[in-house]
PDB file of N, CA, C and O in Angstrom:
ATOM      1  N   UNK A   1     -14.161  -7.966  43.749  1.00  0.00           N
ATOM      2  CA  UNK A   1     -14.010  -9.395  43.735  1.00  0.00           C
ATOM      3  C   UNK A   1     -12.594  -9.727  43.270  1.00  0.00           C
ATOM      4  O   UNK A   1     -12.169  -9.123  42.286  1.00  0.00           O
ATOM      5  N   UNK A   2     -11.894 -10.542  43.823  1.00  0.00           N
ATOM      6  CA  UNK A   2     -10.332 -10.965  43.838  1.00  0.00           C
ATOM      7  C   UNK A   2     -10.896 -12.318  42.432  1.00  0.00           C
ATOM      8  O   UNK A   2     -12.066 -12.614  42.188  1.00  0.00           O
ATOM      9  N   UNK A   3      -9.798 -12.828  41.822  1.00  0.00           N
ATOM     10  CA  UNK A   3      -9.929 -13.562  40.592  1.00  0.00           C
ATOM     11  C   UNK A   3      -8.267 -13.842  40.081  1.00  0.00           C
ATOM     12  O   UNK A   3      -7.420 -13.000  39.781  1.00  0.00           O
ATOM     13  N   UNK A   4      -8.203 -14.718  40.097  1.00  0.00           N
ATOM     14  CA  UNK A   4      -6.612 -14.872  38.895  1.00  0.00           C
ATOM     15  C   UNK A   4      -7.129 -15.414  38.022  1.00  0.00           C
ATOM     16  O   UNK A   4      -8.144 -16.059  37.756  1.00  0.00           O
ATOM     17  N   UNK A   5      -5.669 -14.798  37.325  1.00  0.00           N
ATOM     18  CA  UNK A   5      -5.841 -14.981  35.811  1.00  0.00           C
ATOM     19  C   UNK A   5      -4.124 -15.334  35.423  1.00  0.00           C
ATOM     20  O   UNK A   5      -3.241 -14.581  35.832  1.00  0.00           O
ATOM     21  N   UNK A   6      -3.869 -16.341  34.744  1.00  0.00           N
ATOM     22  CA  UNK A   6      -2.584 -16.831  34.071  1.00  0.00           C
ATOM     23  C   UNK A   6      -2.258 -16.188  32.701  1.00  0.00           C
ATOM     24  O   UNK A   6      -2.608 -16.533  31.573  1.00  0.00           O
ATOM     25  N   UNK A   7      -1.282 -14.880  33.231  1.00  0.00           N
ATOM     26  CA  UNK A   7      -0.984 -14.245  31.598  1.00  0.00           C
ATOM     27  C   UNK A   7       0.564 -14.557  31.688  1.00  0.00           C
ATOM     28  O   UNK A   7       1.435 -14.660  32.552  1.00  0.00           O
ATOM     29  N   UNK A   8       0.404 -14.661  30.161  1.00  0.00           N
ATOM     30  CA  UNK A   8       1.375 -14.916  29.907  1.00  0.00           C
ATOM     31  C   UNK A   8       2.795 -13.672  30.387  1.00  0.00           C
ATOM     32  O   UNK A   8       2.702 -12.473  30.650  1.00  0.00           O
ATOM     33  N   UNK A   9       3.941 -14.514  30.349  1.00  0.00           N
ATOM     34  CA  UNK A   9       5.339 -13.440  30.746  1.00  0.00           C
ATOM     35  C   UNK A   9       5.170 -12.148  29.964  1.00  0.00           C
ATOM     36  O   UNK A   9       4.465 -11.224  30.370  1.00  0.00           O
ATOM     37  N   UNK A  10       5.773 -12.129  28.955  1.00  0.00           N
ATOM     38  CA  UNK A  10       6.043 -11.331  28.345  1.00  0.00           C
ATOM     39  C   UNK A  10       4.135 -10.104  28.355  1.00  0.00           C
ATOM     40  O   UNK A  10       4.195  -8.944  28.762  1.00  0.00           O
ATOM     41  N   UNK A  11       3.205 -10.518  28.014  1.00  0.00           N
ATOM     42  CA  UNK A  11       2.417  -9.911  28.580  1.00  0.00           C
ATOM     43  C   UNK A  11       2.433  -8.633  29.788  1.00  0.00           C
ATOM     44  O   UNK A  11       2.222  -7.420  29.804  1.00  0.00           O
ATOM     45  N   UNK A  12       2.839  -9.762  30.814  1.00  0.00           N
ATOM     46  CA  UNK A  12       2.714  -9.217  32.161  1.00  0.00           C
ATOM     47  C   UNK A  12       4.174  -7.770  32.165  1.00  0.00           C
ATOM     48  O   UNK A  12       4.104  -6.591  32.512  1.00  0.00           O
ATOM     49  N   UNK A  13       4.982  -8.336  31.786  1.00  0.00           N
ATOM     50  CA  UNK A  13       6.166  -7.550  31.591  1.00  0.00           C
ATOM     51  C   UNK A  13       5.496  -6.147  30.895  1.00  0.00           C
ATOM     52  O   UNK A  13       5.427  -5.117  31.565  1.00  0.00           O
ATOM     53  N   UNK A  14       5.104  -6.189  29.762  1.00  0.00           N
ATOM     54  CA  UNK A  14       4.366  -5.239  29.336  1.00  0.00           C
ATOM     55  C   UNK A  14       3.319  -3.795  29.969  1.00  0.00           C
ATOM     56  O   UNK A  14       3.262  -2.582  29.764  1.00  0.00           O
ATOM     57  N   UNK A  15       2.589  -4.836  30.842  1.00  0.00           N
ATOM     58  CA  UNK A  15       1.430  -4.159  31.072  1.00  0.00           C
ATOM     59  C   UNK A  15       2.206  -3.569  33.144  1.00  0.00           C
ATOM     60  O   UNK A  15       1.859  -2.623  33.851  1.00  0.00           O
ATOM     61  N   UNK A  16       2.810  -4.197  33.287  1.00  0.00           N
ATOM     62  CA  UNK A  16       4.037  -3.785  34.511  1.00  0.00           C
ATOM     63  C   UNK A  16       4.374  -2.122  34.175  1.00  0.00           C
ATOM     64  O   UNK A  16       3.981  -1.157  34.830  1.00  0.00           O
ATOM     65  N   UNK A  17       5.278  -2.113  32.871  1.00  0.00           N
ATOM     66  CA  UNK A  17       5.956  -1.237  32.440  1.00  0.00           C
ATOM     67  C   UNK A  17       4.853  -0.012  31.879  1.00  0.00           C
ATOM     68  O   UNK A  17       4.922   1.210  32.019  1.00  0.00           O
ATOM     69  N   UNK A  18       4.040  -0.678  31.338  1.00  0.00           N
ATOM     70  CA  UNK A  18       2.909   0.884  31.250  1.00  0.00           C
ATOM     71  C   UNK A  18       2.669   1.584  32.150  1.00  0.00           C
ATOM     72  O   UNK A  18       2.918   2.782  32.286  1.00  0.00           O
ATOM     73  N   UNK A  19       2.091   0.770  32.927  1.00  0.00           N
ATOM     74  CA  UNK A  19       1.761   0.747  34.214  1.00  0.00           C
ATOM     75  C   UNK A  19       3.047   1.845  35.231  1.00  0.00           C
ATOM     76  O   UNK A  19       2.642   2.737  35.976  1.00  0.00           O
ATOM     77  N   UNK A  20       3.901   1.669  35.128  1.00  0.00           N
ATOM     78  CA  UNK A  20       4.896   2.262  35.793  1.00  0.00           C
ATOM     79  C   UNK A  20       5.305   3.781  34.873  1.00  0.00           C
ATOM     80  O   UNK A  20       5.694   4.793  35.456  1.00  0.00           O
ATOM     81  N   UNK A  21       5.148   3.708  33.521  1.00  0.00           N
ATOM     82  CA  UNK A  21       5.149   4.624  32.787  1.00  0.00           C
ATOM     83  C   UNK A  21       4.323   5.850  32.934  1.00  0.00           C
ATOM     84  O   UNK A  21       4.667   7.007  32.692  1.00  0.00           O
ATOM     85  N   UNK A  22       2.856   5.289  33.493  1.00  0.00           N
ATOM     86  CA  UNK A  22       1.626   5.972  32.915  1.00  0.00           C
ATOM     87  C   UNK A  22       1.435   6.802  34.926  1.00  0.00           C
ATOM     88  O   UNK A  22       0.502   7.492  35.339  1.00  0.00           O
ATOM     89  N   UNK A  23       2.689   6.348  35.697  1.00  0.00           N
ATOM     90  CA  UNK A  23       2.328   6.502  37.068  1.00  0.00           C
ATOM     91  C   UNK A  23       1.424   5.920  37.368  1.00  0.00           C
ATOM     92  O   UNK A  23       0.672   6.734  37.904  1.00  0.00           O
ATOM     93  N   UNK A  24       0.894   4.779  37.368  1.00  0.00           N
ATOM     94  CA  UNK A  24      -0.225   4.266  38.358  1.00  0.00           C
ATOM     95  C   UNK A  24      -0.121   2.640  38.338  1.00  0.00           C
ATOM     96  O   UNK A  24       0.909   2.092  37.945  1.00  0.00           O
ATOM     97  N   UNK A  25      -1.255   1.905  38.789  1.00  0.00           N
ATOM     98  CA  UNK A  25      -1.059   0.563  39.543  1.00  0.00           C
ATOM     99  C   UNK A  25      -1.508  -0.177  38.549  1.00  0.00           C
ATOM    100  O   UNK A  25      -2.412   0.157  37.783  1.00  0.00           O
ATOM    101  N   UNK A  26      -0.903  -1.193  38.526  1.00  0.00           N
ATOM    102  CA  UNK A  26      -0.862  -2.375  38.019  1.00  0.00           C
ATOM    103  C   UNK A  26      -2.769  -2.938  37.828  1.00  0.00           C
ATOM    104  O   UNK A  26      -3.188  -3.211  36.703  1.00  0.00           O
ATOM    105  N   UNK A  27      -3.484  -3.009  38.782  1.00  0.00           N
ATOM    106  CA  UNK A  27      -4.731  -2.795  38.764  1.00  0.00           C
ATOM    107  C   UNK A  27      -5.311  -2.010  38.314  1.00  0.00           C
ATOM    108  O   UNK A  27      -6.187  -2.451  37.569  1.00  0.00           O
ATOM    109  N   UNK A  28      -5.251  -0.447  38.426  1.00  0.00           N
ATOM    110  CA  UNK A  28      -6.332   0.256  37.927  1.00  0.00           C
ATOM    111  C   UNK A  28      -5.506   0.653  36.110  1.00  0.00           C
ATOM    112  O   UNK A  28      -6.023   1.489  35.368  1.00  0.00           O
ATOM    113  N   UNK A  29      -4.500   0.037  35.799  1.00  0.00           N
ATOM    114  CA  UNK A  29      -4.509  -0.253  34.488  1.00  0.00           C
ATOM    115  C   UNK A  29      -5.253  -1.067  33.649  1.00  0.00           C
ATOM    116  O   UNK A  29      -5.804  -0.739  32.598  1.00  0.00           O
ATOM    117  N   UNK A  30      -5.224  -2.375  34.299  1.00  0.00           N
ATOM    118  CA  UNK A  30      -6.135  -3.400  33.670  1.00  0.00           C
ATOM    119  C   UNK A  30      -7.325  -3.672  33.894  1.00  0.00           C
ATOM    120  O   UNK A  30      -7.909  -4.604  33.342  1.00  0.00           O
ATOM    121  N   UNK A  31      -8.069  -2.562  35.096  1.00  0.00           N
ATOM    122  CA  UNK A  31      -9.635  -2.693  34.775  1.00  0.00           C
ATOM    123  C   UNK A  31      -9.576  -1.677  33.804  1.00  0.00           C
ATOM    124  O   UNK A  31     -10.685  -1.742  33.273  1.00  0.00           O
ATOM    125  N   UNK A  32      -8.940  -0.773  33.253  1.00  0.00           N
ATOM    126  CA  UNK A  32      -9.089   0.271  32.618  1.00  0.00           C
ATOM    127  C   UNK A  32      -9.270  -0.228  31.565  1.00  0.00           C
ATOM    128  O   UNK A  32     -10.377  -0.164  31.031  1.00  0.00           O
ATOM    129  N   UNK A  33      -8.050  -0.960  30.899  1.00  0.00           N
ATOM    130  CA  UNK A  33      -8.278  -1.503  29.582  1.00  0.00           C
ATOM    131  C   UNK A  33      -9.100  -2.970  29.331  1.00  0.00           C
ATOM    132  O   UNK A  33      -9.296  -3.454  28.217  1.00  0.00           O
ATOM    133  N   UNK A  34      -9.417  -3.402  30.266  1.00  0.00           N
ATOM    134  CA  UNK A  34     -10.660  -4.642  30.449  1.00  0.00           C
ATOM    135  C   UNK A  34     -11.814  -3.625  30.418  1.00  0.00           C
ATOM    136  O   UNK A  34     -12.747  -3.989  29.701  1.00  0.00           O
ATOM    137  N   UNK A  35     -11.992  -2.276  31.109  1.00  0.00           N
ATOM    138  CA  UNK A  35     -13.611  -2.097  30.508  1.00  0.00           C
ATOM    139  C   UNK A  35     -13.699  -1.390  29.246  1.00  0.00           C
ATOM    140  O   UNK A  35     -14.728  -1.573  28.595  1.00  0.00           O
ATOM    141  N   UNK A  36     -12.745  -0.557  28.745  1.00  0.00           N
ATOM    142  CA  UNK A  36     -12.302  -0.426  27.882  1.00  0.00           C
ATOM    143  C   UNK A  36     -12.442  -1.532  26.592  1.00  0.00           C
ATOM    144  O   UNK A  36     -13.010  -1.173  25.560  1.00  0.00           O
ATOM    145  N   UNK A  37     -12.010  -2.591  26.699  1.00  0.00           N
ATOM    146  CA  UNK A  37     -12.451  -3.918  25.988  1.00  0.00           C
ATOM    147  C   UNK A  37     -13.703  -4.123  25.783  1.00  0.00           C
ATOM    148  O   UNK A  37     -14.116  -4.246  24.630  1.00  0.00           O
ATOM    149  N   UNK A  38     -14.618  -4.204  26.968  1.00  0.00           N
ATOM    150  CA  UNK A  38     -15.877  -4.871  26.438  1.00  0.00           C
ATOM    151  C   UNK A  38     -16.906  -3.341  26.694  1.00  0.00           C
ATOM    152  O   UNK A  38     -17.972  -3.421  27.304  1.00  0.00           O
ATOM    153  N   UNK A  39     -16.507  -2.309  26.257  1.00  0.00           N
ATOM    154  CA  UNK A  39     -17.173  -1.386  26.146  1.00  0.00           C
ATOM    155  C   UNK A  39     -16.945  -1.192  24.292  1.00  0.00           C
ATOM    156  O   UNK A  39     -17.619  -0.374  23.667  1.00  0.00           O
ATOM    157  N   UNK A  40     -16.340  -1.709  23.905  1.00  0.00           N
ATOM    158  CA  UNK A  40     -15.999  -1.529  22.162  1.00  0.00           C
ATOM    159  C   UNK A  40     -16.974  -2.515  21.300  1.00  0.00           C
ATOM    160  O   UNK A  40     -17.403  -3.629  21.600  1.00  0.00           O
ATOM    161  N   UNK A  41     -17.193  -1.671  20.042  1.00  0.00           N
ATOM    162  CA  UNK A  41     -18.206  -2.778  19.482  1.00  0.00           C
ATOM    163  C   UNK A  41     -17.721  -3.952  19.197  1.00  0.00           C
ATOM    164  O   UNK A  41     -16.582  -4.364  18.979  1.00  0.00           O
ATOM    165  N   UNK A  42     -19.062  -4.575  19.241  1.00  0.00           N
ATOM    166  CA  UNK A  42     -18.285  -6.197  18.859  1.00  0.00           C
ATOM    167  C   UNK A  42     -18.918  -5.878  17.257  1.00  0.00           C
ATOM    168  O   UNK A  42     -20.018  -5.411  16.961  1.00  0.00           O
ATOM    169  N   UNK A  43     -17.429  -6.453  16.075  1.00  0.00           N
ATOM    170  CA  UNK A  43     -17.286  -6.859  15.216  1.00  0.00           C
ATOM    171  C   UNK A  43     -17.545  -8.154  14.865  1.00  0.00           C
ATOM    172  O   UNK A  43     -16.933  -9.145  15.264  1.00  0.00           O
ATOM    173  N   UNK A  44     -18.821  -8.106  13.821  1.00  0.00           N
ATOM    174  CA  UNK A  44     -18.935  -9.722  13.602  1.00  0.00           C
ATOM    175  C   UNK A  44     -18.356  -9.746  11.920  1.00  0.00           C
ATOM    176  O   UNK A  44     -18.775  -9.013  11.024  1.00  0.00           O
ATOM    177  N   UNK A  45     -17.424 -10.665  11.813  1.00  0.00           N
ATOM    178  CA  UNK A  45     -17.150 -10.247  10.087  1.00  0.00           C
ATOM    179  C   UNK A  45     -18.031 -11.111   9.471  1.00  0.00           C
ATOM    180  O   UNK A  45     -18.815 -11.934   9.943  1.00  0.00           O
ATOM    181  N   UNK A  46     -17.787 -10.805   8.395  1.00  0.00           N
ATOM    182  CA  UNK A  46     -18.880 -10.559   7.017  1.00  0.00           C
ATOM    183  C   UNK A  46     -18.936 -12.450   6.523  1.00  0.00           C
ATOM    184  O   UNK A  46     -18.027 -13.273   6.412  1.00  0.00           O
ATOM    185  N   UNK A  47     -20.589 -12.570   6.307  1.00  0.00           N
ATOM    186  CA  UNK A  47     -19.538 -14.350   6.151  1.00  0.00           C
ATOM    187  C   UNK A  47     -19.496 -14.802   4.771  1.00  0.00           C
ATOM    188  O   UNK A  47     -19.928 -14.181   3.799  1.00  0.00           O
ATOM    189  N   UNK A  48     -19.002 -15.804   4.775  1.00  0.00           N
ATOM    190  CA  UNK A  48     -17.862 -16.243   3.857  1.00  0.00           C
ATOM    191  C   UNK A  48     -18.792 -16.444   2.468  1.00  0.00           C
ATOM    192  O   UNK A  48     -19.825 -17.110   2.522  1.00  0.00           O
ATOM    193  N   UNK A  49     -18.445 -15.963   1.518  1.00  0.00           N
ATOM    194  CA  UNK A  49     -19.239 -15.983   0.232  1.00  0.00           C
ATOM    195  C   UNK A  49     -19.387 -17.200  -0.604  1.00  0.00           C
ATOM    196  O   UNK A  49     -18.475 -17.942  -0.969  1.00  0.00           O
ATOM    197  N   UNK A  50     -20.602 -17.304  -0.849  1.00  0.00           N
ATOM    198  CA  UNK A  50     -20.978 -18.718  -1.283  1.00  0.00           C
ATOM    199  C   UNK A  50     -20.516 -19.217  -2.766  1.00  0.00           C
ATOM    200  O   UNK A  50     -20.711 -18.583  -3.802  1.00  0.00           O
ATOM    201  N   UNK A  51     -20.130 -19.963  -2.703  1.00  0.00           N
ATOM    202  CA  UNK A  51     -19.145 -20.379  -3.990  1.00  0.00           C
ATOM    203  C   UNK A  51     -20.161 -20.464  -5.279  1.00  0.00           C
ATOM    204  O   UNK A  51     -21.359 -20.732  -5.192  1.00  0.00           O
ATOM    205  N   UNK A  52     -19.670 -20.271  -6.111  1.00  0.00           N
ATOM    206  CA  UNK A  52     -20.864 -19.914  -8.057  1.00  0.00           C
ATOM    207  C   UNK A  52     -20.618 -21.362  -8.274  1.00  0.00           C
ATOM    208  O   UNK A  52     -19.521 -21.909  -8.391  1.00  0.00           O
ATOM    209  N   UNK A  53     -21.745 -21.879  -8.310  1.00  0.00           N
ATOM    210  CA  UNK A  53     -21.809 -23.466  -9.181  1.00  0.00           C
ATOM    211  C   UNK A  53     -21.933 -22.751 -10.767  1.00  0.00           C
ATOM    212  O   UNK A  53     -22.337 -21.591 -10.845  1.00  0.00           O
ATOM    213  N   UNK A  54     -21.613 -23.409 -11.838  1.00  0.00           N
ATOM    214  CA  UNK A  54     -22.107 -23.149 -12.971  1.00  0.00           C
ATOM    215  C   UNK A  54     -22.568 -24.538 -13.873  1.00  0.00           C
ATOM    216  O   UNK A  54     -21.640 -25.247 -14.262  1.00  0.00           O
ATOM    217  N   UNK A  55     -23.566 -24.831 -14.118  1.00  0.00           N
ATOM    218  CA  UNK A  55     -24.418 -26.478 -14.055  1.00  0.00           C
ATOM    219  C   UNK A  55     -24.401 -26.520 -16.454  1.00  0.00           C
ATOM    220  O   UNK A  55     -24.658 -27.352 -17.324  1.00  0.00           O
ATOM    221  N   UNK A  56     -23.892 -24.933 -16.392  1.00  0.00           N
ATOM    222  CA  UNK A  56     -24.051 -25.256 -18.164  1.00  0.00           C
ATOM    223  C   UNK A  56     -25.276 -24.071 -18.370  1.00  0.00           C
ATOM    224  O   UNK A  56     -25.432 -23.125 -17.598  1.00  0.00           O
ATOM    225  N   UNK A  57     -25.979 -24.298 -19.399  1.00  0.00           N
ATOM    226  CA  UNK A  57     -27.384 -24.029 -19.596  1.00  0.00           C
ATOM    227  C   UNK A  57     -28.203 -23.740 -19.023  1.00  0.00           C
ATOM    228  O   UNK A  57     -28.009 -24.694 -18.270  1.00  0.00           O
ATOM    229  N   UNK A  58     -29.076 -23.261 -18.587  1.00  0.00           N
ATOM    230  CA  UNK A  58     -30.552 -23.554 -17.794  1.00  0.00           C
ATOM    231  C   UNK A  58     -31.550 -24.544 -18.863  1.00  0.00           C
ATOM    232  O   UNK A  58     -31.747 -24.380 -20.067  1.00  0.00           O
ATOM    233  N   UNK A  59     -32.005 -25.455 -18.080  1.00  0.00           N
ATOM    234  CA  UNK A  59     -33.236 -26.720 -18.399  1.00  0.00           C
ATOM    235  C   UNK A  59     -34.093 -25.548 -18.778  1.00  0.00           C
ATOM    236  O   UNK A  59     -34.559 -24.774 -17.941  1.00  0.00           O
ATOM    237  N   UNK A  60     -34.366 -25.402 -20.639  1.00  0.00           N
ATOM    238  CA  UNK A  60     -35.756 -24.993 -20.777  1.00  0.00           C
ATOM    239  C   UNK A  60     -36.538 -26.475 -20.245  1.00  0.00           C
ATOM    240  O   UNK A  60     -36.282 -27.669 -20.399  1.00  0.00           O
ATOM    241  N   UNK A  61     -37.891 -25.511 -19.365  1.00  0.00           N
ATOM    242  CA  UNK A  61     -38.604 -26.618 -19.412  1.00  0.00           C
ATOM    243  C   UNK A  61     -40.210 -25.924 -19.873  1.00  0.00           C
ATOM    244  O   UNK A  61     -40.123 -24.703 -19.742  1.00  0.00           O
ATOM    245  N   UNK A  62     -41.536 -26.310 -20.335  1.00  0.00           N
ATOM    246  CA  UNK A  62     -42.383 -26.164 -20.786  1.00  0.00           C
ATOM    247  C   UNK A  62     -43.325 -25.896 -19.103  1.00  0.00           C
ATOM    248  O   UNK A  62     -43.033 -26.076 -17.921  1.00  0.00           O
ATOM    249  N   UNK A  63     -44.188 -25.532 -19.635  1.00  0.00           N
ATOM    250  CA  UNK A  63     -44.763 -24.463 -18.192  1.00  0.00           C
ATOM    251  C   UNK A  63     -45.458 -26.269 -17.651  1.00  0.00           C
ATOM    252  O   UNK A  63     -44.894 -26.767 -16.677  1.00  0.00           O
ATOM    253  N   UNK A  64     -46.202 -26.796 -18.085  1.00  0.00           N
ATOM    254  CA  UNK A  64     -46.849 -27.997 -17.819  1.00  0.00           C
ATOM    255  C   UNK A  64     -45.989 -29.325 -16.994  1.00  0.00           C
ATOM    256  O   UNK A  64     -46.412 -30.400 -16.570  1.00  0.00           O
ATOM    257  N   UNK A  65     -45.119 -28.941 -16.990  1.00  0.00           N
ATOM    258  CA  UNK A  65     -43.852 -29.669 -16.240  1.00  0.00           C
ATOM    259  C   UNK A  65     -43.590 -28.866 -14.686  1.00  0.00           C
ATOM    260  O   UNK A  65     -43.097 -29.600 -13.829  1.00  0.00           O
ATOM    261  N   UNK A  66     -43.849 -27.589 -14.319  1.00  0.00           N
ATOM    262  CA  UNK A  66     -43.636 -26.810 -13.500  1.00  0.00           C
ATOM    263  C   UNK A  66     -44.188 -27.502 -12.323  1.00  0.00           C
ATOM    264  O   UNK A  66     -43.320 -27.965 -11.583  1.00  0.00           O
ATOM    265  N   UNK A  67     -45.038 -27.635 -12.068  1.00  0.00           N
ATOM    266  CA  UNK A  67     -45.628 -28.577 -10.604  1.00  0.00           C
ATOM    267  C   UNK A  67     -44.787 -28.843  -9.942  1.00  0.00           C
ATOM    268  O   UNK A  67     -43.734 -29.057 -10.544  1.00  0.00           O
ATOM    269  N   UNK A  68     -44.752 -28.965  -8.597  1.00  0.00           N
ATOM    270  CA  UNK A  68     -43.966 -29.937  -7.783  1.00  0.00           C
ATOM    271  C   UNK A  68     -43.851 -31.104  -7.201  1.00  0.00           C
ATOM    272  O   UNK A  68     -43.404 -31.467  -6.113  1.00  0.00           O
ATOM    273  N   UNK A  69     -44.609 -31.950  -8.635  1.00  0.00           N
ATOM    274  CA  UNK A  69     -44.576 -33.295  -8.297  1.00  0.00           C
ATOM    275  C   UNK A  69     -43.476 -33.569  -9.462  1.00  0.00           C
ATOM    276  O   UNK A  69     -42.664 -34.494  -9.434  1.00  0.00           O
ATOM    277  N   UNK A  70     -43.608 -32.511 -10.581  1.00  0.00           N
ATOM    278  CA  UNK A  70     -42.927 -32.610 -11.788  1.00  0.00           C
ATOM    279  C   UNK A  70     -41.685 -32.277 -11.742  1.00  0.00           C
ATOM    280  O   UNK A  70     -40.921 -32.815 -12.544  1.00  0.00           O
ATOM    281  N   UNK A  71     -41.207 -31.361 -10.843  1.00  0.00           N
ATOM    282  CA  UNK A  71     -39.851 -30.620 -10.255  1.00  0.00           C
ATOM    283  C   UNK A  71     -39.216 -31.674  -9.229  1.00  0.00           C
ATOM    284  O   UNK A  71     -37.999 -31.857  -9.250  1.00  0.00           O
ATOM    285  N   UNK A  72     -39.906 -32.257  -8.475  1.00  0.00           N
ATOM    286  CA  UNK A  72     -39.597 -33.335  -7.778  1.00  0.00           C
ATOM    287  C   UNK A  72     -39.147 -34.457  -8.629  1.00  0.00           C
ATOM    288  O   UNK A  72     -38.029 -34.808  -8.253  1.00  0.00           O
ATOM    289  N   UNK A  73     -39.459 -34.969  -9.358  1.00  0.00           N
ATOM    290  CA  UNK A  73     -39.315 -36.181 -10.252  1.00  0.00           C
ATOM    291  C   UNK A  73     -38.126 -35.788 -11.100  1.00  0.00           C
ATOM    292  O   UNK A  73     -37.317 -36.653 -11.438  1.00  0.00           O
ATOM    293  N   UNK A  74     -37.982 -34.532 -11.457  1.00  0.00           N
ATOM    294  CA  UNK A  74     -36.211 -34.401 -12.081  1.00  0.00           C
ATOM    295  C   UNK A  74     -35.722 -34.017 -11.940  1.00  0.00           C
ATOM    296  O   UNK A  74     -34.857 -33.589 -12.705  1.00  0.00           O
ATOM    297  N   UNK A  75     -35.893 -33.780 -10.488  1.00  0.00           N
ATOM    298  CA  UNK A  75     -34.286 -33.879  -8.950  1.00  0.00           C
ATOM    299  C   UNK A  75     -34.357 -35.120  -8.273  1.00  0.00           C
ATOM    300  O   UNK A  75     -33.630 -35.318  -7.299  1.00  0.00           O
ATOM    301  N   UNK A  76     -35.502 -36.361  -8.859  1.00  0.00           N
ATOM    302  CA  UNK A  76     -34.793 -37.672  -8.455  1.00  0.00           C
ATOM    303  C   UNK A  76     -34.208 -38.257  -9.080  1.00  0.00           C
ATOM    304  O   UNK A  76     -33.585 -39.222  -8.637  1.00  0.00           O
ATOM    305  N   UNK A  77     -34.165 -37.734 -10.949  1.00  0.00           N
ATOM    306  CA  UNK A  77     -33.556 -38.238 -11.739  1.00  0.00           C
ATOM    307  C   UNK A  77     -31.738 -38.234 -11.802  1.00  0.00           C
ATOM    308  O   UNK A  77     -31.151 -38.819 -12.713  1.00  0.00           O
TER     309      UNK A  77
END
């Protein structure tokens, strides 16, 4: 299948000169290193670490307060 693609100059200059280096065509360079490309693992990086609140103290609270009508009511406070 025929396809263009807009690379940049200096790019193209590049991959010309390998290409002419390595003895062979301009094409079977860049399917080489295009399957080459998506034959490599994909790297997903690591994500971004969640920032430390520090609020003071921890709320003693008494076990009879624990409910979640009671936990609710002083996170509306």
């Amino acid at each position: 299948m025929r396809t263009t693609l807009d690379l940049p100059d200096e790019l193209m200059r590049h991959l010309k000169a390998r290409a002419a280096l390595e003895g062979r065509s301009l094409r079977d360079l860049v399917l080489e290193l295009v399957t080459r490309g998506l034959q490599a693992p994909v790297s997903v990086p690591p994500p971004a670490p969640l920032p430390e609140v520090r609020l003071g103290r921890p709320l003693a609270l008494p076990v009879s307060l624990l409910s979640h009508a009671d936990l609710s009511a002083l996170a509306d406070e």
